[in-house]
C-alpha positions in Angstrom: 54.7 71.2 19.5 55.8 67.6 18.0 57.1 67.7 14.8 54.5 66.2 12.5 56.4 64.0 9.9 54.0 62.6 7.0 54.4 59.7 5.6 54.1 59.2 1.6 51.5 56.4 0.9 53.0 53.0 0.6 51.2 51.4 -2.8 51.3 48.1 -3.6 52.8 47.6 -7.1 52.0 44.1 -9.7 55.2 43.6 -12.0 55.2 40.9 -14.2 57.4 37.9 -13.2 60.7 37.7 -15.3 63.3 35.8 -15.2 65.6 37.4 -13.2 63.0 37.1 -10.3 63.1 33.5 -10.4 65.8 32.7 -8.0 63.9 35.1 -5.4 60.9 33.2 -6.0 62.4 29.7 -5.3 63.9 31.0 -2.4 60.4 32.3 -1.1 58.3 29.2 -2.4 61.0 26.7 -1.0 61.3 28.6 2.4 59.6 26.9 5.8 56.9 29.6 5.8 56.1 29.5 2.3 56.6 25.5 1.1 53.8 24.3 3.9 51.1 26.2 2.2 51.4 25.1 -1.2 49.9 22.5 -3.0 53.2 21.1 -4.4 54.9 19.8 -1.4 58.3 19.4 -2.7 61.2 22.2 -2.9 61.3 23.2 -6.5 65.0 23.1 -7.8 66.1 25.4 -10.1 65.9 23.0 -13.1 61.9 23.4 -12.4 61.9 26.5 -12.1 63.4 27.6 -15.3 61.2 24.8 -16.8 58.1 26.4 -15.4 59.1 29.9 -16.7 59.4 28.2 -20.2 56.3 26.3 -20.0 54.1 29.5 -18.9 56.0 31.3 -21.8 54.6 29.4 -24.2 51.1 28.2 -22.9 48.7 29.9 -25.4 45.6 29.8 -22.1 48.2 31.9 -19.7 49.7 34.9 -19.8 52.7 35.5 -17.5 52.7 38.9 -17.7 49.1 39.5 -17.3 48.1 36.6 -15.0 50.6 36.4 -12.2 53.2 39.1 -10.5 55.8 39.9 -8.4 53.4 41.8 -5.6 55.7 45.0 -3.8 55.3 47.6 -2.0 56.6 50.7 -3.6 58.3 48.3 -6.0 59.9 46.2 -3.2 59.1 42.6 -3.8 57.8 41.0 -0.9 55.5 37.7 -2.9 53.9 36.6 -5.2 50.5 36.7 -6.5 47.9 36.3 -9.3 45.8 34.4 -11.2 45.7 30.3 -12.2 43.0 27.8 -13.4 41.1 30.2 -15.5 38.1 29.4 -16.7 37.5 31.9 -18.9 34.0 31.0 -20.2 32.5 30.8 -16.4 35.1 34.1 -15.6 36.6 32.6 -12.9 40.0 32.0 -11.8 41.9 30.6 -8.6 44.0 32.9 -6.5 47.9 32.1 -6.0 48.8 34.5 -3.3 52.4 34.1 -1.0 54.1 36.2 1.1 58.3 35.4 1.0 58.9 38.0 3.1 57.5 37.6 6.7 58.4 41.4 6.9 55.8 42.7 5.1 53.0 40.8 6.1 51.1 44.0 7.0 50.8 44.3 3.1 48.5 41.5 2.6 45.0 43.0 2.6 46.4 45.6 0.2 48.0 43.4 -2.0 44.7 41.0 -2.5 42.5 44.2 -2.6 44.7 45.2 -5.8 44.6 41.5 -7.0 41.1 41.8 -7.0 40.6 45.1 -8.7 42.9 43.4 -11.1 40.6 40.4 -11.9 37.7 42.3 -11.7 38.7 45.1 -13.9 41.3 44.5 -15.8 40.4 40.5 -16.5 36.5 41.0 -15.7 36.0 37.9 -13.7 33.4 36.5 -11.8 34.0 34.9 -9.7 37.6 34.5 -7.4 38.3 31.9 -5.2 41.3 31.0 -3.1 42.0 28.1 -1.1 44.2 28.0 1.9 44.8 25.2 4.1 43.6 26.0 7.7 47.0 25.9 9.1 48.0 28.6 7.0 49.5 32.1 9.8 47.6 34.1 7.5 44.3 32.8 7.4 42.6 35.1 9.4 44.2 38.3 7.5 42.7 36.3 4.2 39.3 35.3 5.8 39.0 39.8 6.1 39.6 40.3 2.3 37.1 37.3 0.9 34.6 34.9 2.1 34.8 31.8 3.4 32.7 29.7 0.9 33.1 26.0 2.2 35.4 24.1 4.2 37.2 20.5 2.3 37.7 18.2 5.4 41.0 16.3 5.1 42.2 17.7 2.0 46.0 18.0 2.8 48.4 15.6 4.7 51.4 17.8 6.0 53.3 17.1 8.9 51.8 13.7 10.1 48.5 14.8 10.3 45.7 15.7 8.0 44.4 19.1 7.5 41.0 20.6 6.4 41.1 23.6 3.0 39.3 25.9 3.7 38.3 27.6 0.3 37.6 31.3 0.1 35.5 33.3 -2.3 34.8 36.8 -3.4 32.7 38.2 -6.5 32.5 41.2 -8.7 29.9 42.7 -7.0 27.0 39.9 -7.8 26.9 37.3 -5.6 24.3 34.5 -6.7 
């Protein structure tokens, strides 16, 4: 008889970005898997990066601690991921999700399912929405976890060529 060996649950963990992580998280976000799929096409030097820290530090509309995190798996950091443009009036917020280590990949459906429980819970949001350029490797792993809302035609220039958004939704349980 085979030797039955279980395996203790991997569980995604949500620390609050500090600033120790920073130079992780500029070697993610500039990386050529990561720096493609982001809005700000630029590598962000470390000048901006300890600038950005600051600046969420002291906006009084965003909470660093609460509002985006270091995502891991059994407190291994593998991304980064959490909450930005939120309207709190309307309870809703846009997703900032990235995986900097291509290794852990098989994370990401757990990592935006606890994302989610976060903004629905914890936050009480209404309303989530993500959007990923349709170039993005991990669009189909996203399109599982929320819904595909609309698509922006020739949102994002990258690479010589222009490329559509597609821009991905979920709710807390009441969709209109």
């Amino acid at each position: 008889m085979a030797n039955i060996v279980k395996k203790t649950p991997q569980k995604i963990t949500l620390n609050p970005i500090e600033e120790a992580d920073l130079a992780f998280i500029q070697d993610w976000r500039n990386s050529k898997n990561v720096l493609p799929n982001c809005r700000q096409y630029r590598p962000l030097s470390w000048i901006e990066m300890e600038k950005w820290y600051a600046r969420l530090h002291n906006d009084s509309d965003f909470n660093l601690s609460n509002d985006l995190f270091i995502v891991g798996v059994d407190n291994i950091p593998f991304g980064v991921g959490g909450f930005v443009r939120i309207d709190w009036r309307n309870r809703k917020a846009e997703l900032s999700f990235y995986v900097g280590e291509e290794k852990f990949t098989v994370y990401i459906s757990k990592a935006l399912q606890s994302l989610m429980d976060y903004a629905f819970k914890t936050l009480n949001m209404h309303k989530i929405y993500f959007p990923v350029y349709s170039f993005n490797p991990y669009l189909e792993i996203y399109e599982r976890c929320l819904e595909r809302e609309y698509i922006a035609k020739s949102e994002y220039f990258w690479n010589g060529k222009w490329h559509d958004r597609v821009i991905l939704v979920k709710y807390d349980g009441i969709k209109l």
